[in-house]
N, C-alpha and C positions, 0 to 999 in steps of 0.2 A: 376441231377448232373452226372458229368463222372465217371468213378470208380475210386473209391481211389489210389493215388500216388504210387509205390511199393516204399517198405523203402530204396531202394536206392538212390533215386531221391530227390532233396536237399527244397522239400517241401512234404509233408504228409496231405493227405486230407482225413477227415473221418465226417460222416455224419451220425447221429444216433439219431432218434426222434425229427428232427429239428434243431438240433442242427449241425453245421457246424465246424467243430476243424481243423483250418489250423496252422500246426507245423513246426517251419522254422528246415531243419534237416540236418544242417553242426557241430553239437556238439564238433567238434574236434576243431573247430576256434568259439567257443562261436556263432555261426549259424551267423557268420559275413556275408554280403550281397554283393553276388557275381551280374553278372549281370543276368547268369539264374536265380536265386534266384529272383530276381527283377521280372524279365518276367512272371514266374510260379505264385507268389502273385500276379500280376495284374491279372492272366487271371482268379485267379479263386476267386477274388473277383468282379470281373467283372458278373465270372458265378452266384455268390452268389447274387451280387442285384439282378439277372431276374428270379433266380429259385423260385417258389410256396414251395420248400419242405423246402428251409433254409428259417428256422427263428431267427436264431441269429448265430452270429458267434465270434468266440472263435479261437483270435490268442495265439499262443506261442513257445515257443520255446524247443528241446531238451536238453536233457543232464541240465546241472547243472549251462545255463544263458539264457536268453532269447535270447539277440540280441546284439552284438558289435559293431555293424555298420560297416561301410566299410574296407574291410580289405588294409589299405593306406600303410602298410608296404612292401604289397606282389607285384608282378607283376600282372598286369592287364589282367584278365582273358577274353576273349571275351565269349559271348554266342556259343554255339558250334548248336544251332538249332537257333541262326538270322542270316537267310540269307544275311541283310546289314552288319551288323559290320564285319562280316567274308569275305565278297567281300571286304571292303575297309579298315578294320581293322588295315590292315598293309601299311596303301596310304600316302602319305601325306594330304588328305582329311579328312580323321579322326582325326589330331591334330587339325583343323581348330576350333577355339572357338563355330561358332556358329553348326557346327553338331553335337559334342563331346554336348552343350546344348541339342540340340533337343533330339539327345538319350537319356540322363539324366531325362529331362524333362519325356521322354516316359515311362523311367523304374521306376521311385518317384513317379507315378502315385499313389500307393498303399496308400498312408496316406490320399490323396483326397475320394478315396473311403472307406475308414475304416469309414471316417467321416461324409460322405455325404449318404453313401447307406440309402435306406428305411429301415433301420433292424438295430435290437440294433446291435452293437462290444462291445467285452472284450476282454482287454488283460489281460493275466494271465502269471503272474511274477516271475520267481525264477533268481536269481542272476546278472549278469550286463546286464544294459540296457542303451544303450549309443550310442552318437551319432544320428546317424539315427533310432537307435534301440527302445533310448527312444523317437523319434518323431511317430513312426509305435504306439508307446504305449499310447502318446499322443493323436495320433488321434481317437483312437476308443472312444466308449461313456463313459466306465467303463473299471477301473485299479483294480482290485484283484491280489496282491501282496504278497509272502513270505515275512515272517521275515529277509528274508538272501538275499533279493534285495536289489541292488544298482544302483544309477543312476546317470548320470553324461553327459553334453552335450558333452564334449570331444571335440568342433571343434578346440577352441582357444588353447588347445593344443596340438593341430594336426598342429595349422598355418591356420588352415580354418577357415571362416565365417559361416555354415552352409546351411542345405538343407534339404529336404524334410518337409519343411513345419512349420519345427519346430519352428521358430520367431514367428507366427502366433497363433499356435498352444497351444505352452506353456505358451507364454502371457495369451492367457485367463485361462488359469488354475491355474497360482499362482500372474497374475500381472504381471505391466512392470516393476515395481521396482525389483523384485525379479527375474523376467525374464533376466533380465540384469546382475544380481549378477550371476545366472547358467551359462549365455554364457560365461562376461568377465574371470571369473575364472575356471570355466570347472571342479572346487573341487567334489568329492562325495559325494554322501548322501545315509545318511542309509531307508529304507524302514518306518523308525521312522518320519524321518526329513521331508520325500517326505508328507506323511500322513499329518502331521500338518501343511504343507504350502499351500494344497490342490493339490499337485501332483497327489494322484493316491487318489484310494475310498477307500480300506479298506485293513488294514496289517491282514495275517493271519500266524500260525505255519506253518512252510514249509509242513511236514506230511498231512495236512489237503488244502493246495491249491487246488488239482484237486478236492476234494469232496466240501469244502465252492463254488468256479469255478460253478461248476455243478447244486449246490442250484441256483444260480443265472441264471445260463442258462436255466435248466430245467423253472423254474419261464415265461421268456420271453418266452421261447417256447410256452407255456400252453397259455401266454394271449395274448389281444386281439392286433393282430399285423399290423392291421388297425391303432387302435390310435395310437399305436410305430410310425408309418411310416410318421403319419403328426405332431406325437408329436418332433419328431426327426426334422421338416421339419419348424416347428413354428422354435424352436430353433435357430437349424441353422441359421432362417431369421434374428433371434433378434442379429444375431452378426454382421450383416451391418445395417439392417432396423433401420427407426425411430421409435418409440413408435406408434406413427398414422398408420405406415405403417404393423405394428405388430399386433395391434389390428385387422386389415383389414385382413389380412392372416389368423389369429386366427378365427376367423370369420366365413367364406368362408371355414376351414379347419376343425371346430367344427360339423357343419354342414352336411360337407361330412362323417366324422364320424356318425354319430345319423342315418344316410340312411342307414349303412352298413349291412350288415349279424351279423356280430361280434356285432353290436349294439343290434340287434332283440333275437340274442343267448343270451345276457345275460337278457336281461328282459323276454324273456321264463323260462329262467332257475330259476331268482327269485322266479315266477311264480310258477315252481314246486319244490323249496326248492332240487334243485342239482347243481353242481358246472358248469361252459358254457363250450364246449366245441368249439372253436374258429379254426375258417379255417382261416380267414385271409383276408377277402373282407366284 
């Protein structure tokens, strides 16, 4: 990985026993999502699927919310390190629908990869998570949440439809019936409500987030991050695939597990009654 973010930079990378912790760090606008903001989480979850040292990663946010999602109120900030939007940022080619999409398209990238990389994701949750915010939340594998989060799609109160993924995303996590009830109304829910609808995985005391967070990370780091990677990869399939076509994947994907390194470390390690220690091939 590259060296960690300095704390002024509106993302914080730190990387400690596998453990990968990208902290969105605008705290003063609830880590609302600028478009460097956008760029800096692609690129270093981009870095994260291809590095050997992350084994799991661990989004969140500073200060006292996680994520607010786009700041719609403010003026439109360009990237000040893209080259494109700062050449024509000011053009009339930049109001054009379909480049203003393709940029979009380019920066939103972040939810596809929280979701799709080989490696478990967590988000970890302290206070509002909306908008885009709660779709970044969404897409990772695992929600570890405070007591004192709140969530809310915010688009249709904004006058938006949505974006980043989140139609998709949040459907499968609570259902399209209830999926429907988040958008059309865009109401709050407490960290209580999100829990029982199957929103997030598990509500903890605020005080205890980063430390419960950590049991779970340290956990995925330690294990065998081969089966993560096609355990993740079955999954995924099962949310287009047919049953036929699932078993067939599952298959083919078992298999390549049982050949692995990580397969032979744990049946040694049974073997000499100590716990595997797992590289990850």
């Amino acid at each position: 990985m590259k060296e960690d973010v300095p704390v002024g930079l509106p993302l914080l990378r730190t990387l400690q026993s596998g453990i990968l912790t990208l902290t969105l760090n605008r705290p003063d606008s609830l880590n609302s999502l600028t478009w460097e903001l956008m760029r800096l989480l692609n690129e270093a979850l981009e870095e994260a699927a291809i590095d050997p040292d992350v084994r799991v990663v661990v989004l969140t946010g500073a200060g006292r919310g996680f994520c607010a999602g786009g700041n719609i109120r403010g003026k439109e900030q360009l990237d000040p390190n893209d080259p494109v939007s700062n050449r024509i940022g000011h053009s009339a080619a930049w109001r054009s629908l379909e480049v203003r999409a393709s940029q979009v398209l380019k920066l939103s990238a972040s939810a596809k990869l929280l979701h799709t990389m080989p490696k478990p994701t967590i988000a970890m949750v302290r206070g509002p998570a909306a908008g885009a915010g709660l779709c970044l939340a969404a897409a990772c594998d695992l929600r570890i949440v405070s007591e004192n989060a709140v969530f809310t799609t915010a688009f249709a109160a904004a006058a938006r439809s949505g974006d980043f993924g989140g139609s998709y995303l949040i459907s499968r996590l609570v259902g399209p019936a209830k999926s429907r009830e988040l958008y059309f109304f865009a109401e709050k829910i407490s960290a209580e409500q999100a829990e029982r609808i199957g929103l997030v995985s598990r509500v903890v005391p605020d005080a205890a987030l980063e430390a419960e967070t950590l049991i779970w990370a340290r956990q995925l780091a330690e294990g065998p991050t081969t089966a993560y990677r096609y355990i993740k990869r079955n999954l995924n399939a099962a949310e287009t695939m047919t049953l036929e076509q699932v078993i067939e994947i599952e298959t083919y994907n078992m298999l390549r597990c049982a050949g692995s390194d990580d397969a032979k470390e744990m049946v040694a390690a049974a073997k000499e009654k100590r716990a595997p220690v797992y590289k990850g091939y």
